[in-house]
DRENBATOR-361738 format. One record per residue: x, y, z of N, C-alpha, C, O in turn. Coordinates in steps of 0.1 Angstrom, whole numbers, plus 2048, in hexadecimal, padded with zeros to 3 digits. Layout:
BEGIN
XYZXYZXYZXYZ
...
! end
This chain:
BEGIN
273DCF46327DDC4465285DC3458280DC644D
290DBF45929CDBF44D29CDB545029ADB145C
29FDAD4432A7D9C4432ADD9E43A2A8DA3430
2B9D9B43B2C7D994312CDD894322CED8243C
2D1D874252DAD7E4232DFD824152DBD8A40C
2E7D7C4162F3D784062EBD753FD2EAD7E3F5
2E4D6B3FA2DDD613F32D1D6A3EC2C6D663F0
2D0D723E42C6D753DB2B7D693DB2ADD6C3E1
2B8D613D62B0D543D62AAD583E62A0D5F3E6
2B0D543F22ABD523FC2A3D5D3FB298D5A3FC
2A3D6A3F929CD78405292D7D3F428ED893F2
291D723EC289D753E3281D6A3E3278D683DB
284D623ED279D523F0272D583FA266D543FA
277D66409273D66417267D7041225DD72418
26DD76403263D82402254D7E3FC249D833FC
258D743F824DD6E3EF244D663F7239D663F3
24BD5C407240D5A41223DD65416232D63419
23FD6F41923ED7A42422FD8341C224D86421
233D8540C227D8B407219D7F40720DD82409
21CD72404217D6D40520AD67412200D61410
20ED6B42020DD6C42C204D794331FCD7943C
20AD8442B205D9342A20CD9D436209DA743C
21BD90435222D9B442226DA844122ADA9435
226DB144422CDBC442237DC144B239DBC456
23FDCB447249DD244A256DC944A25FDCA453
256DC3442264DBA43D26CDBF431268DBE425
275DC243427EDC342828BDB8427292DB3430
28BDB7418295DAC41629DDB140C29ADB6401
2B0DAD4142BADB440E2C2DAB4092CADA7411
2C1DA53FB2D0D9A3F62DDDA53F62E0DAE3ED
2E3DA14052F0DA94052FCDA440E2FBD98411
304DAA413312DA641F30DDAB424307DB541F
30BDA6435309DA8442313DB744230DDC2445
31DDB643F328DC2440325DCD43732FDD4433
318DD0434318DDA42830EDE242E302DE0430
318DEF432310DF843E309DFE435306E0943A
305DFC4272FCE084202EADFC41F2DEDFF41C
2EEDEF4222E6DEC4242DBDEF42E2D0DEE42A
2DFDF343A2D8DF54462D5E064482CBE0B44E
2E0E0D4402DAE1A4422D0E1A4332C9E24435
2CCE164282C2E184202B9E154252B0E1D422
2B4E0942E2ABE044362A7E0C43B29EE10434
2A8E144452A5E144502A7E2945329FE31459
2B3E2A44E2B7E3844E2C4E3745B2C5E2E464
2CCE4145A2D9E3B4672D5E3D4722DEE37478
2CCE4347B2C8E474842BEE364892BCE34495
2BAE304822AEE274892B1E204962BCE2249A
2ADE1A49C2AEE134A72ACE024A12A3DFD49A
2B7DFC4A82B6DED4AA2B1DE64B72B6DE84C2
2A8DDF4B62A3DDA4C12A5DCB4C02A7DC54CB
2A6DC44B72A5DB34B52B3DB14A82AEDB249D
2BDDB04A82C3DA549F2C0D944A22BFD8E4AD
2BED8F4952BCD814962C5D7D48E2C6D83483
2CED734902D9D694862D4D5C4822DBD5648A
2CED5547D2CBD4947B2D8D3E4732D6D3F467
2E3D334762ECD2C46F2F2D344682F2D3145C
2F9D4246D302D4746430FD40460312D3C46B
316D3D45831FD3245532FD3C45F335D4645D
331D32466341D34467340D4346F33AD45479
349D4F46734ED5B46B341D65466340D71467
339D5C46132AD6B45E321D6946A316D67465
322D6847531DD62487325D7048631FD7B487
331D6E48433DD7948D335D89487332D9348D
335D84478331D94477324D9A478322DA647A
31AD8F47730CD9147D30AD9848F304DA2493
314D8E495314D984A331FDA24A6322DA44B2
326DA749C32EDB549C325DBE498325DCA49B
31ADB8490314DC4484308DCA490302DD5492
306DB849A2F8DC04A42FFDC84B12F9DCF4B9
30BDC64B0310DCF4BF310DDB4B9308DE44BC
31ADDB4AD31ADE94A330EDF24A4310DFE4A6
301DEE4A22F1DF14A12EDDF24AF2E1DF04B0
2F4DF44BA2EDDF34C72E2DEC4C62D7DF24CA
2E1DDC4C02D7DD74C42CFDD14D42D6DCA4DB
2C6DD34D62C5DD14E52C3DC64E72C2DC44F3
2C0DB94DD2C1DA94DF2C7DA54D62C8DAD4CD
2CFD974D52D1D944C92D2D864CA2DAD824D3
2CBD7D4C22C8D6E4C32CED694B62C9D694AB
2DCD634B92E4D5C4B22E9D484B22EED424BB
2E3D454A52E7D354A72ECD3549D2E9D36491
2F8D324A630DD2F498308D234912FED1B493
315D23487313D19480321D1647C32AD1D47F
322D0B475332D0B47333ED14476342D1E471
341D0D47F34FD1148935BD0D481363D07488
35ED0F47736AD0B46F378D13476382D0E47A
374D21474380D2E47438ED2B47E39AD2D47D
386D26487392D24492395D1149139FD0F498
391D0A48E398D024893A1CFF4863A4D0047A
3ADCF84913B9CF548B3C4D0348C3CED05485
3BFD0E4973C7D194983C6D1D4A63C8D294A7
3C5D174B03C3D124C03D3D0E4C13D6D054BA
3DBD154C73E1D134C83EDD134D83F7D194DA
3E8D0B4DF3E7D0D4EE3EECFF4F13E9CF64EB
3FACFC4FA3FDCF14FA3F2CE85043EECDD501
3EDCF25103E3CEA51A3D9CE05113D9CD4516
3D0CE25043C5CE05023CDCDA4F53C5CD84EC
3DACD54F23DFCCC4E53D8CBA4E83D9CB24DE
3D3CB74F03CCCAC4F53C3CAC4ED3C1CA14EA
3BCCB54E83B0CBC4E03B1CBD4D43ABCB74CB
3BBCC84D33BCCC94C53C8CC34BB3CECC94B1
3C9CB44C13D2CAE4BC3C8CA44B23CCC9D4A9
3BBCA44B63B2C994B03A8CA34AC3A1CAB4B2
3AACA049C39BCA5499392CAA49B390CB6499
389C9E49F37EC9E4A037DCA44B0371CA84B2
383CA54B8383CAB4C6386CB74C4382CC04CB
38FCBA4BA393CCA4B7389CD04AE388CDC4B1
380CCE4A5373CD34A5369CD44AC35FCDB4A9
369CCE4B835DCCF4C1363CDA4CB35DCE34D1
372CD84C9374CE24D4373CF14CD371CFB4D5
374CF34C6376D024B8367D034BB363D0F4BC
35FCFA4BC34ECFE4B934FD074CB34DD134CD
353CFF4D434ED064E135BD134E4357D1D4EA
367D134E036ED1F4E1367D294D9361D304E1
365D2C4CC35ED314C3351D394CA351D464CB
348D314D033BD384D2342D3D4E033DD474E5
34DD384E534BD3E4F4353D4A4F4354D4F4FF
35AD534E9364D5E4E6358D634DD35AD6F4DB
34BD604D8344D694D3339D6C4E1332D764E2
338D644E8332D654F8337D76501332D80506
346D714FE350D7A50534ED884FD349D92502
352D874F334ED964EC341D9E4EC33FDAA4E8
339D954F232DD984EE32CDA04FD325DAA501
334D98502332D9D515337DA9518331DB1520
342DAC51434EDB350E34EDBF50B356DC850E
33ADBE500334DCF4FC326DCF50731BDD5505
328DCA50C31CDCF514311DC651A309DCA522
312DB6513308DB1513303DA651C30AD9D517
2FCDA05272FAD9952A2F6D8A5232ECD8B51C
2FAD815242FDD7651C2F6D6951E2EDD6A527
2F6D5E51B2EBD5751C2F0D455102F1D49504
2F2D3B5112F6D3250A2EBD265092ECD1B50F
2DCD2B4FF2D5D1F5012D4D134FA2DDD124F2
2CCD074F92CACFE4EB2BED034E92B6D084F1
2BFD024D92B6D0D4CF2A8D004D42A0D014DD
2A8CF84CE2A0CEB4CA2A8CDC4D32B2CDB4DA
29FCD54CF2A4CC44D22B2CC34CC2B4CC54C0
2BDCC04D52C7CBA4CF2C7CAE4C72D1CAB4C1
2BCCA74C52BAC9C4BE2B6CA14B02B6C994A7
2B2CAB4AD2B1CB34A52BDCB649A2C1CB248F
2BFCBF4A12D0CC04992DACC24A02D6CC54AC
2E6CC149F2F0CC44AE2F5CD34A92FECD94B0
2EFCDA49F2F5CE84A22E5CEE4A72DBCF14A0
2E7CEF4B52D9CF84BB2DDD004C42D4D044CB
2E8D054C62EDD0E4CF2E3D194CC2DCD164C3
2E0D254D22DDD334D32E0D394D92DBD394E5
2ECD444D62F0D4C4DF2E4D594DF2DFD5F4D5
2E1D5C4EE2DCD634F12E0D704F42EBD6C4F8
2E1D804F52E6D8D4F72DAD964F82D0D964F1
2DED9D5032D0DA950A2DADB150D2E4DAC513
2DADBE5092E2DC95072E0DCE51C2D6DD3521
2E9DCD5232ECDD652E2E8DE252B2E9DE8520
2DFDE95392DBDF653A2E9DFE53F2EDE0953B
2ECDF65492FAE0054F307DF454B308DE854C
30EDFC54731ADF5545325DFC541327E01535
32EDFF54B339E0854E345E0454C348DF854E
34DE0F54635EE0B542366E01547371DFC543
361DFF55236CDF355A365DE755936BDDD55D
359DE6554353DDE55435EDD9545368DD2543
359DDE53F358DDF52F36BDDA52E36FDD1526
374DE1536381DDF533388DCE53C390DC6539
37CDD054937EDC054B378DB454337FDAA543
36BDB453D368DA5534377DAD52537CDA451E
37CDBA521385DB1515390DAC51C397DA4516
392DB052639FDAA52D39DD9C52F3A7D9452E
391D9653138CD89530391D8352639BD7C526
388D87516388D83509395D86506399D7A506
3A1D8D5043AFD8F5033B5D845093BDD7D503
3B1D815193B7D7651D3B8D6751B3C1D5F51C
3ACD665183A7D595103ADD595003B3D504F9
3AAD644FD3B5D634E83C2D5E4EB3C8D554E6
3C7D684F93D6D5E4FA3D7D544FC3DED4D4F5
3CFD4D5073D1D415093D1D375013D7D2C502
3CAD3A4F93C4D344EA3CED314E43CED284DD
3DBD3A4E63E4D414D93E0D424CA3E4D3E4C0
3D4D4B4CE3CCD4D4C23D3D5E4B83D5D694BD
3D4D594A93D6D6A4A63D1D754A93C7D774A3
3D3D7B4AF3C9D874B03C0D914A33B6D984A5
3CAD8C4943C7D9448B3B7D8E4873B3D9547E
3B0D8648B3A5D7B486397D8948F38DD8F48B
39ED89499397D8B4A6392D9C4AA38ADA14B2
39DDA349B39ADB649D386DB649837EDBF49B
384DA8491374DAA49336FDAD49B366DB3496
36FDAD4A936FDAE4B436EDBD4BE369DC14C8
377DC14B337BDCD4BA377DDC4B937CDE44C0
! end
């Protein structure tokens, strides 16, 4: 198993429960999600992915955590977002200005557009999809978990109708597209 984060400190705190525990087969990488020599040192380029997990990636590191698990043909991938800032205030749709004329209604709305265009993409490469609460909402109110199980069969027209989906919805959005080549 690989665990990566940014944070030195952290994956030199996980290594230090993990020996302490006597887990084995953990490796821990202080690096960028986006640093493909990370994953081929690990592992060698040929390995198989079977499980990505994202735990509160901030903001647009959700986005690249589930680029990096489609990228890896992972065959699950259990992601809970975390600050939805990015699109914030760049919704640009006259229908939904009711919304994003206030605030605090235009952040709640950025939190469910946000997960529901990473829902879409996710559908997009193949994946059957799933929107649960992680824990008690009384708990914390970010408990989303997006869920993803890699499709056994999933054919070009499939594949060209959900982006025709996700394209359709960026427009409606009047969202940049340049934010979104993540995606692609």
């Amino acid at each position: 198993m690989l665990c990566v984060d940014r944070k030195r400190d952290v994956m030199e705190f996980c290594k230090g429960v993990s020996e302490q525990i006597g887990a084995e087969g953990l490796i821990f990488k202080a690096a960028d999600i986006a640093d493909n020599d990370v994953y081929d040192t690990a592992f060698g380029e040929n390995a198989r992915t079977d499980l990505v997990v994202s735990l509160h990636a901030c903001d647009t590191a959700t986005d690249l955590v589930l680029r990096r698990a489609v990228t890896m043909g992972a065959r699950v991938i259990l992601s809970t977002p975390c600050c939805h800032h990015e699109l914030n205030g760049k919704i640009k749709c006259r229908e939904l200005s009711f919304l994003t004329s206030h605030s605090m209604l235009s952040r709640k709305l950025t939190d469910a557009v946000t997960d529901g265009l990473r829902v879409m993409m996710l559908e997009a490469e193949g994946y059957r999809t799933s929107t649960v609460e992680l824990i008690d909402p009384d708990e914390t109110p970010k408990n989303l978990m997006i869920r993803a199980v890699k499709r056994r069969r999933f054919g070009e027209a499939e594949r060209s109708g959900k982006t025709a989906e996700y394209n359709d919805a960026i427009a409606f959005l009047g969202l940049d597209g340049s934010y979104y080549d993540i995606y692609k």
